[in-house]
N, C-alpha and C positions, 0 to 999 in steps of 0.2 A: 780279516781274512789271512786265516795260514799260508805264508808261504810255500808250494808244494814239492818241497826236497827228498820226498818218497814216490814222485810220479817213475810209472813204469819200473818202479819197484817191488820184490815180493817177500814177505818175512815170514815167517815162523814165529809164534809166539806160543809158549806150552804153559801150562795151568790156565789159560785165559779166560775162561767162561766168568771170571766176576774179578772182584778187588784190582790189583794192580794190574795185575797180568791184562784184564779191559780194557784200562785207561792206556795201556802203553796201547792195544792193536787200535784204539778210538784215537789218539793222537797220531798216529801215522795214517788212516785213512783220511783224516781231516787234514792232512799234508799231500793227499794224491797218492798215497802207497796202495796193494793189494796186500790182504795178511789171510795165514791162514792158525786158526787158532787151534789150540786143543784144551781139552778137558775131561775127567772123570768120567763124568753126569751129560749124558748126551740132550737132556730135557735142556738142562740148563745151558748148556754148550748150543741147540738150534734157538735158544733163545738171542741169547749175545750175537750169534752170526745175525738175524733179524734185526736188530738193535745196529748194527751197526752195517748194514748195507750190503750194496751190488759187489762191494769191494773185496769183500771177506765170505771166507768157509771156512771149515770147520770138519775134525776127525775127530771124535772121539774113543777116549783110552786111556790106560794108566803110561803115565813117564815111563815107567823103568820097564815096560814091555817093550821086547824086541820087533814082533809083531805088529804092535801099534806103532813104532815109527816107521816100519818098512812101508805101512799105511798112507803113512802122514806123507813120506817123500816119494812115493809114486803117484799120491794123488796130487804134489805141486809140481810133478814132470808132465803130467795128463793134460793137466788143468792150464798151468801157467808156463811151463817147460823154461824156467828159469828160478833159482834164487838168488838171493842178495843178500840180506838177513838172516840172523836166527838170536832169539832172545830164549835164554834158558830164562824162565821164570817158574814153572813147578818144584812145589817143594811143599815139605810135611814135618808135623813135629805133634806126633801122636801122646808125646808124654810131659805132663808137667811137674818139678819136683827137684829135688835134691840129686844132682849127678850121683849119688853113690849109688842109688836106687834104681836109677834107668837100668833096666833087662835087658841083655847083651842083644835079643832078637829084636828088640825093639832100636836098639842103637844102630845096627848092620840095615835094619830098615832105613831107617831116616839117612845114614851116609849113601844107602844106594838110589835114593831119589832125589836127594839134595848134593851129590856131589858127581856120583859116579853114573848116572843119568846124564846131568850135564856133560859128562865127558864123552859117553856116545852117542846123543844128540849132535853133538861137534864135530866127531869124525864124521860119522854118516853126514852129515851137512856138508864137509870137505866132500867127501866121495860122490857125494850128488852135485857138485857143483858150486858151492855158498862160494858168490864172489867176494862182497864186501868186508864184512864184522858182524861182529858176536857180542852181544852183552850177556850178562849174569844177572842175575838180581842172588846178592848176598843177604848180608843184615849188620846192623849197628852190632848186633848180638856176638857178632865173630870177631870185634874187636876191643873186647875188655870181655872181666866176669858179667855174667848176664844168670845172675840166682833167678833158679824155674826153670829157666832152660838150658842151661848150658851145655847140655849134648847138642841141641838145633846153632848155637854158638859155637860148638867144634865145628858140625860141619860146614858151616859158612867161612869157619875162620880156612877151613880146605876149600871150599869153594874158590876164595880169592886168593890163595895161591896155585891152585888148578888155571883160571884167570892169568895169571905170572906168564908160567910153564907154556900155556897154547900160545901166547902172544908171540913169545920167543918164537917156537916152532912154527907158526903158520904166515910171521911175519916175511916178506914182505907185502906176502898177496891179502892177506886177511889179518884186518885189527881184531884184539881180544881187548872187553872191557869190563869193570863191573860198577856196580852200583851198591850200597849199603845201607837201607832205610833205617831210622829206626819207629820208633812205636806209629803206624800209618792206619786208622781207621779203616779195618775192613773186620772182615768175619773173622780171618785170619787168627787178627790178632787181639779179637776182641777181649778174652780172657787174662789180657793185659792191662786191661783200662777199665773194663766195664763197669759203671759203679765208683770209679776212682777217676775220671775222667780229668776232673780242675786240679789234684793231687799230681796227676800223670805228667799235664798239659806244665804243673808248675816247674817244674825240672829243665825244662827245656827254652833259655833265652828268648826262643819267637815267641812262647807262652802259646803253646796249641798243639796237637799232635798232625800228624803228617796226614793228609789226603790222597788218594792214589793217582789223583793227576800232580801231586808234588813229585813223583815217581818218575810218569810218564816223560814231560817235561825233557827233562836230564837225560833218562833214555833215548830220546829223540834224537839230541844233540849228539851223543856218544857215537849212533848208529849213521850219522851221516855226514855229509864228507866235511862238514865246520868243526867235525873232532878229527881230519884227515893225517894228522900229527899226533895222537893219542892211541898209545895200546900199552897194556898190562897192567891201568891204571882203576884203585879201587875207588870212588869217589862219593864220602859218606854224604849221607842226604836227611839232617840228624835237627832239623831246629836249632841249630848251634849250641847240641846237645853233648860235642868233643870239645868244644872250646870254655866250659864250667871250669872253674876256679878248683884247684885240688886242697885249698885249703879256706 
């Protein structure tokens, strides 16, 4: 039985309808928290609220719609008339390939949902209230070269320094934290692995790729008050995939 260090609490969790962004709002309800998710895909979005209880609702919308967060934070002053939380987790990486070749509009996309998203989710969460902290979810990708993607690895590497910047700014009332997966079994990142999965898994001293409750976990921890001394801080979550030998 989890301990329930989320009771009478209320979070924000954005991309949530599957992979990580689930496992985080499912590990905090199984702690006594209330969450409210978002997603794209409203199908799949009243799905996961079902899945996961009395606890949880649900808006759906794109991130980087202004609209859809005016949505999201009038429906948890209606509903719950408080928050606590807020876990940036939406993000996108529509392009795979050689950084020369990424298309500027496709670049300006991925920085405005993976980075610049997360920044006005964060005020607007300030302005509505958010007492507690904020995580991120970056990626292993934003810190070293990451061949295939490394436009989605700029924005992460801004990601966690946006992370830095709000810590400073919002501290002392509100912790800034982040998190940096690397290769984690979902849909996501399935074009990572697929096919290659015991090649992938070999790379990585645990010998296995990441789980999105590997995720969740850490998340949990960051968000509540046993990380009560932790802000600005990015903490990779890699298989002891930074600790490999450089020669």
């Amino acid at each position: 039985m989890l301990t329930p260090r989320f009771a009478e609490t209320v979070t924000i969790v954005t991309g949530a309808s599957r992979g990580i962004g689930l496992a985080i709002a499912e590990r905090l309800t199984l702690e006594g928290g209330s969450v409210v998710i978002t997603g794209r895909n409203k199908e799949a979005l009243d799905e996961a609220v079902d899945a996961l209880g009395p606890n949880a609702s649900g808006v759906a919308g794109r991130a980087d719609d202004p609209e859809h967060r005016a949505a999201v934070f009038a429906h948890v002053a209606e509903r719950y008339g408080r928050l606590d939380h807020l876990v940036n987790n939406a993000g996108i990486n529509p392009v795979y390939g050689p950084i020369a070749e990424v298309e500027a509009g496709a670049a300006r996309k991925i920085l405005d949902v993976n980075v610049i998203a997360s920044l006005d989710w964060t005020r607007d969460a300030v302005a509505a209230g958010l007492s507690r902290s904020v995580v991120n979810i970056a990626s292993a990708a934003g810190l070293g070269a990451s061949p295939g993607i490394a436009f989605y690895g700029i924005s992460k590497a801004a990601l966690m320094n946006l992370t830095v910047q709000l810590a400073y700014e919002l501290a002392p009332q509100i912790r800034v934290n982040a998190v940096a997966p690397a290769v984690v079994k979902t849909s996501f990142a399935r074009a990572l692995y697929e096919g290659q999965e015991s090649e992938v898994s070999a790379a990585y001293p645990l010998a296995r790729l990441g789980e999105p409750e590997d995720i969740a976990g850490p998340v949990a921890f960051l968000l509540s008050g046993d990380a009560g001394w932790i802000t600005g801080q990015t903490v990779p979550i890699d298989g002891g995939g930074s600790i490999r030998p450089m020669l």
